[in-house]
NUZA-556830 format. One record per residue (C-alpha): residue number from 0; y, z, x. Coordinates in steps of 0.1 Angstrom, whole numbers, m for minus. Layout:
BEGIN
+-----+-------+-------+-------+
: num : north :    up :  east :
+-----+-------+-------+-------+
: NUM :     Y :     Z :     X :
...
+-----+-------+-------+-------+
//
This chain:
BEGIN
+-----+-------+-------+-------+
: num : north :    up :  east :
+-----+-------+-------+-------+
:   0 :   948 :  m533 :  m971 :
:   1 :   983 :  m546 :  m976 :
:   2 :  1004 :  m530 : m1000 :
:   3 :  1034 :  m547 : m1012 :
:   4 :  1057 :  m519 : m1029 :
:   5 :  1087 :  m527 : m1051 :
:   6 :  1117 :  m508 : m1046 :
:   7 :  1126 :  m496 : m1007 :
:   8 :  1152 :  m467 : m1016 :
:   9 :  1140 :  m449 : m1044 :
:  10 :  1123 :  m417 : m1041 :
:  11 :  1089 :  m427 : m1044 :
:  12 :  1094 :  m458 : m1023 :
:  13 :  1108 :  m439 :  m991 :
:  14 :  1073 :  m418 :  m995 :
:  15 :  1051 :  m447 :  m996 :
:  16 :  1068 :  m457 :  m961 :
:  17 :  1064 :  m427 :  m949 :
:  18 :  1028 :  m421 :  m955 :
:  19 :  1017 :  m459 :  m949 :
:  20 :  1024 :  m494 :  m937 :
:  21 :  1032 :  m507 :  m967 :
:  22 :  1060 :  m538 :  m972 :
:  23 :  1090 :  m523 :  m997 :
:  24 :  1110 :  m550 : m1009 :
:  25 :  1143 :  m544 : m1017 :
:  26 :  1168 :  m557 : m1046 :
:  27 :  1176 :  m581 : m1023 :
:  28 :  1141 :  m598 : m1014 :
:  29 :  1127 :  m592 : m1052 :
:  30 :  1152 :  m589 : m1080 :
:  31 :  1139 :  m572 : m1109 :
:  32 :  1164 :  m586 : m1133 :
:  33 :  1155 :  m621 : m1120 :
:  34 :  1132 :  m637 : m1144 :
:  35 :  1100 :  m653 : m1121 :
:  36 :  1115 :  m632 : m1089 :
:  37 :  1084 :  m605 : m1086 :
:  38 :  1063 :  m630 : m1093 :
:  39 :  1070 :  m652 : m1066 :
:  40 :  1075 :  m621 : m1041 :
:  41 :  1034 :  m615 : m1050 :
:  42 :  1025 :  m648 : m1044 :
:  43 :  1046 :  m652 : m1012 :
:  44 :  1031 :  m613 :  m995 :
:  45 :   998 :  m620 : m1007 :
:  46 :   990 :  m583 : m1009 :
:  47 :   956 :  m566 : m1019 :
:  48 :   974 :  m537 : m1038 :
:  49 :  1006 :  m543 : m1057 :
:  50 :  1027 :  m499 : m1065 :
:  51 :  1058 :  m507 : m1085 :
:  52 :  1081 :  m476 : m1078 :
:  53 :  1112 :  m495 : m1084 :
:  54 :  1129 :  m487 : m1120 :
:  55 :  1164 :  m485 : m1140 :
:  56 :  1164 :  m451 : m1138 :
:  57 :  1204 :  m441 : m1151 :
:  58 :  1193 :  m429 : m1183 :
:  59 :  1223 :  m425 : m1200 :
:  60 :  1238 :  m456 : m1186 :
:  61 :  1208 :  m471 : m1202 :
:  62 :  1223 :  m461 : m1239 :
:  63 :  1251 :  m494 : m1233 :
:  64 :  1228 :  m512 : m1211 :
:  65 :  1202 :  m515 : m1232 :
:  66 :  1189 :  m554 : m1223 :
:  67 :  1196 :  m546 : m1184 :
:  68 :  1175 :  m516 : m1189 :
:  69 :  1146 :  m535 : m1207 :
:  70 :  1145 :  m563 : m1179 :
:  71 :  1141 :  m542 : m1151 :
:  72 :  1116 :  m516 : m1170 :
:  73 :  1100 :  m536 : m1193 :
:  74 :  1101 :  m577 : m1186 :
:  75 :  1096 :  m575 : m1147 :
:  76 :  1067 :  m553 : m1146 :
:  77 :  1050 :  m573 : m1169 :
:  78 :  1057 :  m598 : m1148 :
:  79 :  1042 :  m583 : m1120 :
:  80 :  1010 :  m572 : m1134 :
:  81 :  1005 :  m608 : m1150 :
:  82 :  1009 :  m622 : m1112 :
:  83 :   988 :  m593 : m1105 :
:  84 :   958 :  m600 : m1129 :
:  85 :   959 :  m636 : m1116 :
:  86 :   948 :  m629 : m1085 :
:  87 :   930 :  m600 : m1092 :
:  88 :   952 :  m575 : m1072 :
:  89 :   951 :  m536 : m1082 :
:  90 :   981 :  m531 : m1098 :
:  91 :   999 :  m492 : m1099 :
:  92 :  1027 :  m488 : m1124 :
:  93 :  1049 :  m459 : m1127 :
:  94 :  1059 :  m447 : m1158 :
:  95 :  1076 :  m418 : m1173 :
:  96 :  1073 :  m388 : m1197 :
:  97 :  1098 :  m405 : m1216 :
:  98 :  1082 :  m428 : m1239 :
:  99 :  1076 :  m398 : m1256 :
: 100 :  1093 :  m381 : m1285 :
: 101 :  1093 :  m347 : m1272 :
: 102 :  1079 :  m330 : m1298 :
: 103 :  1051 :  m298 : m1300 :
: 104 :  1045 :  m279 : m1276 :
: 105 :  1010 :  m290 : m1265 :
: 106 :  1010 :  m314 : m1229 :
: 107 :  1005 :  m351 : m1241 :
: 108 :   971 :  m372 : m1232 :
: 109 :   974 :  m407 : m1222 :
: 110 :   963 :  m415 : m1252 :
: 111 :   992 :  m399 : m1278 :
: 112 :  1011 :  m423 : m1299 :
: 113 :  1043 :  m433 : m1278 :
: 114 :  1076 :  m427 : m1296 :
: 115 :  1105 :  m428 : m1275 :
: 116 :  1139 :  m415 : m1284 :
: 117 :  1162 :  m435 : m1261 :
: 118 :  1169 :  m467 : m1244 :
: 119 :  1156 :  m456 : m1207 :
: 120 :  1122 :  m451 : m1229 :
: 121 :  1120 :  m478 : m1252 :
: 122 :  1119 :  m500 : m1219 :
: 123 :  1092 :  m482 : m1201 :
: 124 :  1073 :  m485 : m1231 :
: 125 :  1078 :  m522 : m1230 :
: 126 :  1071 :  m520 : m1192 :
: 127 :  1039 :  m506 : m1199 :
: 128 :  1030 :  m528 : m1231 :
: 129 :  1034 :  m557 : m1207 :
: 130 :  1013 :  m544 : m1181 :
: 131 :   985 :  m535 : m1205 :
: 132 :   987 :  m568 : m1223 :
: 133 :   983 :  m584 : m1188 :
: 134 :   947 :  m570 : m1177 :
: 135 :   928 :  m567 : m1147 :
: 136 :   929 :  m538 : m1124 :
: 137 :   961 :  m520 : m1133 :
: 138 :   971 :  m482 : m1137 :
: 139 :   998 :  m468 : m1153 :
: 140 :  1010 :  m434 : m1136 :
: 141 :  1032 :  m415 : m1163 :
: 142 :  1050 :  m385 : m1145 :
: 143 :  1083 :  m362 : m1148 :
: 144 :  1108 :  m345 : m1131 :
: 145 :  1107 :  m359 : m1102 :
: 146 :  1127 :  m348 : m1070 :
: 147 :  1126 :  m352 : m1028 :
: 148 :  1149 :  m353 : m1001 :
: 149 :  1162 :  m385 : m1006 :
: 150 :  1186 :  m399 : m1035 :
: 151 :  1197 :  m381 : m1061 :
: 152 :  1180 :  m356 : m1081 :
: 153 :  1178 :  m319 : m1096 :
: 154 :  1170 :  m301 : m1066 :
: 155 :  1198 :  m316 : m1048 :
: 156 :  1223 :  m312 : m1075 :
: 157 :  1214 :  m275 : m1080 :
: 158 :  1218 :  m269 : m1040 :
: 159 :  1252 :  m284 : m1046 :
: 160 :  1262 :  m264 : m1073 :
: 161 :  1246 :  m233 : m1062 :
: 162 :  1266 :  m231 : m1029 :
: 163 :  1299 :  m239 : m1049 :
: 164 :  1298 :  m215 : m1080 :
: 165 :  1282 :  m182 : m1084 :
: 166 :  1268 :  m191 : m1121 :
: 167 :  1255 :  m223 : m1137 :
: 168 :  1243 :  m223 : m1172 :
: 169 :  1211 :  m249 : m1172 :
: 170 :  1191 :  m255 : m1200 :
: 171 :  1160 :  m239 : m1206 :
: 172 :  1141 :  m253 : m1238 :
: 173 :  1132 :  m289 : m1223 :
: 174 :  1099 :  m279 : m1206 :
: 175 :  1083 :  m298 : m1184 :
: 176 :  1058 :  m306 : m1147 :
: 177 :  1085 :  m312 : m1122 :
: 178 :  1068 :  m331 : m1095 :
: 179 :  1072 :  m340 : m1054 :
: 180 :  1079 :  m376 : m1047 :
: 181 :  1056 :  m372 : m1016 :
: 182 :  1028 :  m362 : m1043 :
: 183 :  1033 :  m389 : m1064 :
: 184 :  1037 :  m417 : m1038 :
: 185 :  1001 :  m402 : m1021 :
: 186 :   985 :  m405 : m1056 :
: 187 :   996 :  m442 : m1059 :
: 188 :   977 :  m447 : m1028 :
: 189 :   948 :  m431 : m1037 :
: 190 :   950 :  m449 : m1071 :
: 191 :   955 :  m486 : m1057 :
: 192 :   924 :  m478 : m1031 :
: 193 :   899 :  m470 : m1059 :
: 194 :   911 :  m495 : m1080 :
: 195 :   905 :  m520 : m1059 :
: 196 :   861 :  m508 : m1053 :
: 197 :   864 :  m499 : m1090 :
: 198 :   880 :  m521 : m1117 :
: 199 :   864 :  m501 : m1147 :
: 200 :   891 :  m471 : m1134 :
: 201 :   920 :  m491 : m1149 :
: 202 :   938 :  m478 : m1176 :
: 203 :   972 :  m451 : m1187 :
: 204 :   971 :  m418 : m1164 :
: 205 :   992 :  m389 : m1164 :
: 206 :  1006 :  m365 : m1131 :
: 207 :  1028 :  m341 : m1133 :
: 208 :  1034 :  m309 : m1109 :
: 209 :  1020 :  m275 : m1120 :
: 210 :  1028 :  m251 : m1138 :
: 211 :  1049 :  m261 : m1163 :
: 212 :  1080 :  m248 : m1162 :
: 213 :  1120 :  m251 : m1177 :
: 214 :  1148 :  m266 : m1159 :
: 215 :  1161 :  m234 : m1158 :
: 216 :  1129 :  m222 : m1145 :
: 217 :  1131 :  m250 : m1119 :
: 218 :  1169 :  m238 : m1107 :
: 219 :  1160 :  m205 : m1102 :
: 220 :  1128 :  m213 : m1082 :
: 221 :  1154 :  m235 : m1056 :
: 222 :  1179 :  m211 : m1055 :
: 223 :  1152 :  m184 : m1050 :
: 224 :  1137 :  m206 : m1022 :
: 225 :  1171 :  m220 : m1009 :
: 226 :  1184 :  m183 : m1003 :
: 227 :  1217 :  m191 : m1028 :
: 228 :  1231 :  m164 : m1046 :
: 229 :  1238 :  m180 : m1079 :
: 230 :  1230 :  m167 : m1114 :
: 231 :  1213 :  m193 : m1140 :
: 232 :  1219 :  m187 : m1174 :
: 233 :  1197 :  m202 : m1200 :
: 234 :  1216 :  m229 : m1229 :
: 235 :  1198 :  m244 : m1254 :
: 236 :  1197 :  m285 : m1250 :
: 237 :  1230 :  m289 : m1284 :
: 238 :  1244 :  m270 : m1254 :
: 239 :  1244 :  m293 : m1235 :
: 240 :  1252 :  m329 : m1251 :
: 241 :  1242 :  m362 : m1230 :
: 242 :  1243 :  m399 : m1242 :
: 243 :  1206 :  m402 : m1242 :
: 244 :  1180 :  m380 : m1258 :
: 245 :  1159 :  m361 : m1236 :
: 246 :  1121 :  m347 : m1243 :
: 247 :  1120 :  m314 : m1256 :
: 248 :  1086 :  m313 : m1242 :
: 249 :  1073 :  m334 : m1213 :
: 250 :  1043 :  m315 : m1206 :
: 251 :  1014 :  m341 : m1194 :
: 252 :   980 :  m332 : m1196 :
: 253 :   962 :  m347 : m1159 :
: 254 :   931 :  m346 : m1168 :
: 255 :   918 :  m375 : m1167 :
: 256 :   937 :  m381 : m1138 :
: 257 :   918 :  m355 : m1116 :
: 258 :   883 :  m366 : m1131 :
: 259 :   889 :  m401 : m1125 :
: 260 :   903 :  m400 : m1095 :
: 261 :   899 :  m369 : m1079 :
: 262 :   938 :  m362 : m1076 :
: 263 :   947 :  m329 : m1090 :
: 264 :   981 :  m316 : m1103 :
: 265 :  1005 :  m308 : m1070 :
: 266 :  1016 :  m272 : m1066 :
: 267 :  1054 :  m285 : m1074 :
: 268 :  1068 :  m246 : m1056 :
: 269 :  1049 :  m260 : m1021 :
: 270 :  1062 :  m294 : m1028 :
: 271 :  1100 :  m278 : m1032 :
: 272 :  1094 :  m257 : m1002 :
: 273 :  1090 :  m288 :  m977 :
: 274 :  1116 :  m309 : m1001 :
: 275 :  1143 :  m279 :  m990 :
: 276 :  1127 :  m282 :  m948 :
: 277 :  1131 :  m314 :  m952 :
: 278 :  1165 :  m314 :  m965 :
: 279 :  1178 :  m285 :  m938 :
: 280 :  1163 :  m308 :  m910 :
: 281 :  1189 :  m336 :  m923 :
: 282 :  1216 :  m315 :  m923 :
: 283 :  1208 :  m301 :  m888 :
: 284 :  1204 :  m338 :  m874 :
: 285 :  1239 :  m351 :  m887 :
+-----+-------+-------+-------+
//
């Protein structure tokens, strides 16, 4: 099988090199705010399995680049799963928690209305929209939180922060599955396989780590596990103003995901604990 992954440096991307000989094409080789550029990158690879882990992902520089945004997270997948449906290549999109209002408490089904509250998710919404209007073996993976040893990210931020200050006030009534890139690029694998001996599996799927937890939740596990002494205190989310609206609640029920597919929701407290060996072997080899 030849998978042809878009994006090369994102989180999800450096996992799906690590854990297969896939081809990642970067900005360079496949432009996503290039009208007819992923297109033309499927036709020219030829792949049996297209995973689209590339994304605009600055959310709040998303509020003032709005049409950017919507190109690279909306237009361009599209794009690919059209290209995709043509040739009748398994298609694995990656989607977010965000599209999304946030509201109730209970985790959403793949099913739930979609009513996103900012720019980043009024594209993936459009991104998805596209991908479903398009057809053939597709899969839409919608997950949260999301963090590894690479890029930038919560985990990394906090054991920045944590080793400078001896308090950090982090909000704790956004509640959510944070979830290991390595888990999520392994499910995308998984996913294109079956799709490609079992077309009636496409559709919208949800995976998110377990259990459910707060950011605040979430710093005090990586502090706990990182061996910083730093205190979290919990604020509220008006404590905390950004540009962009996040979720109040971006629980995901996975369900479906595990029956389907057989992929259950990833242990996210294992997934830190090699995330932070990971990281410590980086620092050790510079």
């Amino acid at each position: 099988m030849t998978i042809l992954v878009f994006g090369r440096t994102g989180q999800v991307a450096r996992e799906l090199q690590a854990l297969a000989p896939v081809v990642a094409l970067s900005r360079e080789e496949a432009g996503l705010a290039t009208p007819g550029a992923c297109a033309a990158a499927i036709e020219r690879h030829s792949p049996t399995a297209v995973i689209n882990a590339a994304a605009y992902t600055a959310v709040d520089r998303a509020e003032d680049e709005e049409g950017l945004a919507t190109q690279v997270n909306g237009f361009a997948p599209a794009e690919m799963a059209k290209a995709c449906a043509k040739r009748d290549t398994p298609f694995v999109h990656l989607s977010t928690d965000y599209v999304f209002d946030g509201s109730g408490d209970a985790a959403w089904r793949p099913d739930d209305g979609t009513a996103p509250i900012s720019a980043y998710g009024r594209g993936k919404l459009a991104g998805e929209q596209g991908v479903v209007a398009a057809g053939g073996r597709y899969a839409i993976l919608r997950t949260s939180w999301v963090f590894s040893a690479h890029g930038q990210n919560f985990v990394k931020t906090m054991l920045r922060l944590g080793a400078e200050r001896g308090q950090l006030r982090v909000v704790a009534d956004q509640i959510g599955g944070p979830t290991p890139a390595a888990a999520i690029a392994q499910a995308c694998l998984t996913i294109a396989g079956q799709l490609a001996n079992g077309p009636a599996k496409a559709g919208t799927y949800h995976f998110s780590g377990a259990p459910d937890a707060s950011w605040a939740d979430f710093a005090r596990a990586i502090f706990a596990q990182a061996g910083l002494v730093c205190e979290v205190v919990d604020i509220g989310t008006t404590d905390y103003p950004t540009p962009a609206r996040r979720p109040a609640n971006s629980r995901l029920d996975c369900s479906a995901t595990e029956s389907t597919f057989g992929i259950a929701r990833p242990d996210w407290q294992a997934g830190l604990a090699a995330v932070l060996k990971q990281i410590k072997q980086k620092d050790t080899d510079k």
